[in-house]
C-alpha positions in Angstrom: 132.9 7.3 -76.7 129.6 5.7 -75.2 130.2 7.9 -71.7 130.7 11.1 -73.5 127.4 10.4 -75.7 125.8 9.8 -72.2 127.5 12.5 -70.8 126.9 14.9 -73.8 122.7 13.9 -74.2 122.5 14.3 -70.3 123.6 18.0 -70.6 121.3 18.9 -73.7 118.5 17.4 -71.3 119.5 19.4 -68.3 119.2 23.0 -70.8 115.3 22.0 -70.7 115.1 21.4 -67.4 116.8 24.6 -66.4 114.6 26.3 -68.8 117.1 27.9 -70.7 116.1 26.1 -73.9 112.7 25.3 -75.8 112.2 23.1 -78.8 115.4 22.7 -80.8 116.7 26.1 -79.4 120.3 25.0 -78.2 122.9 22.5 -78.5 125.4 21.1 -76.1 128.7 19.6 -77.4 131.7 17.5 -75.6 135.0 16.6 -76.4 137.1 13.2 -76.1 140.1 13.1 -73.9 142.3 13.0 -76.3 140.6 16.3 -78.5 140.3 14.2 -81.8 136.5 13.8 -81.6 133.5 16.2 -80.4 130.2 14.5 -79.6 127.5 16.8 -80.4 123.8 16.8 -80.5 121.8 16.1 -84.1 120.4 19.0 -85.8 117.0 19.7 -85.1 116.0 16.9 -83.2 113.9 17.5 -80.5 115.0 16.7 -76.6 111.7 14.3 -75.6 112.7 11.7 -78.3 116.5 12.0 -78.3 118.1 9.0 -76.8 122.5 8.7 -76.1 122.3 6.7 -79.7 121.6 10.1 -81.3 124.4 12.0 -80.4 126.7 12.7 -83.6 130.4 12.0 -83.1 132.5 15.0 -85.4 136.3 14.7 -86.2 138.2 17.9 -85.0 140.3 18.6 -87.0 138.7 17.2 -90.1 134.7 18.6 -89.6 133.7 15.0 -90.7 130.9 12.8 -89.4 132.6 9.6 -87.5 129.1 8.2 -86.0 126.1 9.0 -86.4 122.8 8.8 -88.4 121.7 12.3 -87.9 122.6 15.7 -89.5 125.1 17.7 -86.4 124.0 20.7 -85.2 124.0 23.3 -87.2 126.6 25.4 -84.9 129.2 22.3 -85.3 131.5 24.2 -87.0 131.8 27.2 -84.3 132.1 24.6 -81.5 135.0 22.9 -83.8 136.5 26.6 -83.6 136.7 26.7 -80.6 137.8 23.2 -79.6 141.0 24.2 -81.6 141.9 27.4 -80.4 141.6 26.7 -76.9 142.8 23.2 -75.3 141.2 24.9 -72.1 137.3 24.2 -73.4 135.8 20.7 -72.8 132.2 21.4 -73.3 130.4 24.0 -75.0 127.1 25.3 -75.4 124.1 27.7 -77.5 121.5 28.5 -76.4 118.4 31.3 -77.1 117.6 31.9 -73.3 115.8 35.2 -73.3 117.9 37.4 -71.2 121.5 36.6 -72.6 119.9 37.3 -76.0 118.0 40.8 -75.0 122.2 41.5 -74.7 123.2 39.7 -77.9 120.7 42.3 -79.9 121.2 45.0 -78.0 124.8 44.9 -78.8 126.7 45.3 -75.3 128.0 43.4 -72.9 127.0 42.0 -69.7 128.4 43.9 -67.1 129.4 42.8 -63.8 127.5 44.3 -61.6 127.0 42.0 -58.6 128.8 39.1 -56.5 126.5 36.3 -58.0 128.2 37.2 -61.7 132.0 37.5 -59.6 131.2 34.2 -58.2 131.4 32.8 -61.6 132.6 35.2 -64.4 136.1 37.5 -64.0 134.7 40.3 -65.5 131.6 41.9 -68.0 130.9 39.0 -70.4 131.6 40.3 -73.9 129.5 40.9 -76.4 131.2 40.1 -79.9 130.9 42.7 -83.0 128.6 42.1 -85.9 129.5 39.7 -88.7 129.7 41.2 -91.5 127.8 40.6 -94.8 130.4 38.5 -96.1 130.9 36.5 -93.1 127.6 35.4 -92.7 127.2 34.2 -96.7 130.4 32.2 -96.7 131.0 30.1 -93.7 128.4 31.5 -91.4 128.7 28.8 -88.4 133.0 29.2 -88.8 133.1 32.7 -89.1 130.9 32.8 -85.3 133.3 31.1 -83.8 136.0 33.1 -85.4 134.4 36.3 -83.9 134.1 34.6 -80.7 137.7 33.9 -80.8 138.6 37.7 -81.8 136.8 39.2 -78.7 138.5 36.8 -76.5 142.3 37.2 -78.3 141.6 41.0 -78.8 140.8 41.7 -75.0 144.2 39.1 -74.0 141.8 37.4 -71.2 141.5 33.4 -70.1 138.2 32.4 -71.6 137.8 30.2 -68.6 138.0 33.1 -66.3 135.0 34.6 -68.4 133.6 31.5 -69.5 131.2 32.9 -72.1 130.2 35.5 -74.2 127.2 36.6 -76.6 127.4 36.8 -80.2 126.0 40.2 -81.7 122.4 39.8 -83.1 122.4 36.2 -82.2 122.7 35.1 -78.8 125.0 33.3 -76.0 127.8 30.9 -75.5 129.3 29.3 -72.7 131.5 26.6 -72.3 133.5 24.5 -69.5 135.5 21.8 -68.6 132.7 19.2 -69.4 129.5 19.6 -71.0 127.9 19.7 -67.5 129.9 22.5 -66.1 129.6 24.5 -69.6 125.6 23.8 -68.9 126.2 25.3 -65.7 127.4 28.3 -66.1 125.3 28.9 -69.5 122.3 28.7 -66.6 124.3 31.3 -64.6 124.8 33.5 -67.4 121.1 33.9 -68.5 120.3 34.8 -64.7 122.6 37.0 -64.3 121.7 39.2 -67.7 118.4 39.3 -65.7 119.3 40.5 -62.9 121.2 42.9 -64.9 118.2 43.9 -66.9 116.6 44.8 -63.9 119.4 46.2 -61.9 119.6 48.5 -64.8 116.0 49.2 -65.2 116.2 50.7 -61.2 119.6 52.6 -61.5 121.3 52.5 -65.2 124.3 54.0 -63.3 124.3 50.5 -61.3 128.9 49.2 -61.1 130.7 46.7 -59.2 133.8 47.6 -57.8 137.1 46.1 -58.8 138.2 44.7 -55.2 134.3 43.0 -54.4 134.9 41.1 -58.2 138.3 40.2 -57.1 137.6 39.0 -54.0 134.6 37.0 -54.9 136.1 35.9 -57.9 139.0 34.3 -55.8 137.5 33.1 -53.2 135.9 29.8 -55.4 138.6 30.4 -58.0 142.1 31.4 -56.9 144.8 29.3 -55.8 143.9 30.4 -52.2 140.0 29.5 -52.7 138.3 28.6 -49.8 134.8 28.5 -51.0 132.8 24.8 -50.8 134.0 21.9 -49.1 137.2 20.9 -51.5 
C-alpha cells in the first residue's frame, strides 16, 4: 500500500505542476491491484504540506476509512462509483481547470475537432446532464458518479477509449490505468477544451472528420499502432 500512497501523492503534486489545479481544487485517487482498496488524497489539505503519510486508504466496496488520519476527499464516493462499474479505471481524477469547466457550465461537450484530441480521446468527450434537485440533497458525491456512469452506459462506448468526461455545472473527470496516466490525460483534456474554445471562437462551424479521428486514434491505440518507440 506504501507504493500506491507514493504513487497516488505524486500524481496530486503533478496536477499543480501542470497547472491544472490551485489550492485544494482537485483530487487524485488510485486503486490496489487487487480493487479492494482506493488510496485517495485527504479532504482539503493543501499540496505544499501533504506528505505520502497523508493519503487516505478507502475500502471499495464498503466506503470505509482503512488508514488514515484525515477526512477523504470529498468526491470519494464518485471515485468508489466508478471503481465498481468499470474494472478498466485504475486512477481517477477532479479537477476545476478553467477550460474543461467553461464546458461543464456551458452544458455541451467537447467536440473533437483536431488530431491532438484523436491522439488521445475516440471521440467528443461528453458532457453529463444536470443532477437533479433530488440527486444533489441525498447522495450528492454518489449520484455524480452515477451520472457519469449513465452518459458512458447510455452512449454504449469504452470509457478508456474516451477517457473522461465533464459533469454538468461542475466540472471534469478523467481517469486511466494509474493515477499518472489518469493525470495525464486530465492535462490533455483541459488543453484541448482550449483549443476548442478558440477554434470555435474563429469558425463555430469548426469538425473533424471521421477517417482523420480514426486514423489518429489508431495509430497510438489500435492493435496495429505504430506510434512511439514500443
Amino acid at each position: 500500500m506504501d507504493i500506491l500512497k507514493q504513487e497516488v501523492y505524486e500524481a496530486n503534486l503533478a496536477l499543480v505542476l501542470k497547472g491544472v489545479v490551485i489550492y485544494t481544487w482537485g483530487n487524485v485517487s488510485g486503486i490496489s491491484e487487487d480493487r479492494k482498496y482506493m488510496v485517495i488524497k485527504p479532504s482539503g489539505l493543501d499540496y505544499d504540506i501533504m506528505t505520502p503519510e497523508d493519503m487516505v486508504v478507502v475500502d471499495v466496496w464498503t466506503g470505509k476509512i482503512v488508514e488514515g488520519k484525515w477526512k477523504p476527499s470529498s468526491d470519494t464516493n464518485t471515485h468508489l462509483e466508478l471503481y465498481r462499474r468499470y474494472e478498466s479505471i485504475k486512477g481517477i481524477v477532479h479537477t476545476h481547470s478553467v477550460n474543461a469547466v467553461a464546458f461543464a457550465q456551458a452544458g455541451i461537450c467537447i467536440p473533437a475537432l483536431g488530431t491532438t484530441h484523436a491522439d488521445y480521446f475516440y471521440g467528443d468527450i461528453p458532457c453529463t446532464r444536470e443532477l437533479s434537485g433530488q440527486e444533489v440533497t441525498e447522495g450528492y458525491e454518489k449520484n455524480t458518479g452515477k451520472v457519469i456512469i449513465e452518459t458512458i452506459d447510455k452512449t454504449g462506448y469504452d470509457p478508456m477509449e474516451i477517457p473522461g468526461i465533464v459533469v454538468k455545472n461542475h466540472g471534469p473527470f478523467a481517469w486511466g490505468t494509474s493515477a499518472a496516466n489518469a493525470v495525464h490525460n486530465a492535462v490533455v483534456m483541459e488543453k484541448i477544451a482550449e483549443m476548442d474554445i478558440k477554434t470555435l471562437l474563429l469558425n463555430p462551424d469548426s469538425k473533424l472528420d471521421r477517417y482523420i479521428l480514426d486514423k489518429h486514434y489508431m495509430r497510438k491505440h489500435g492493435k496495429n499502432a505504430y506510434y512511439g518507440q514500443g
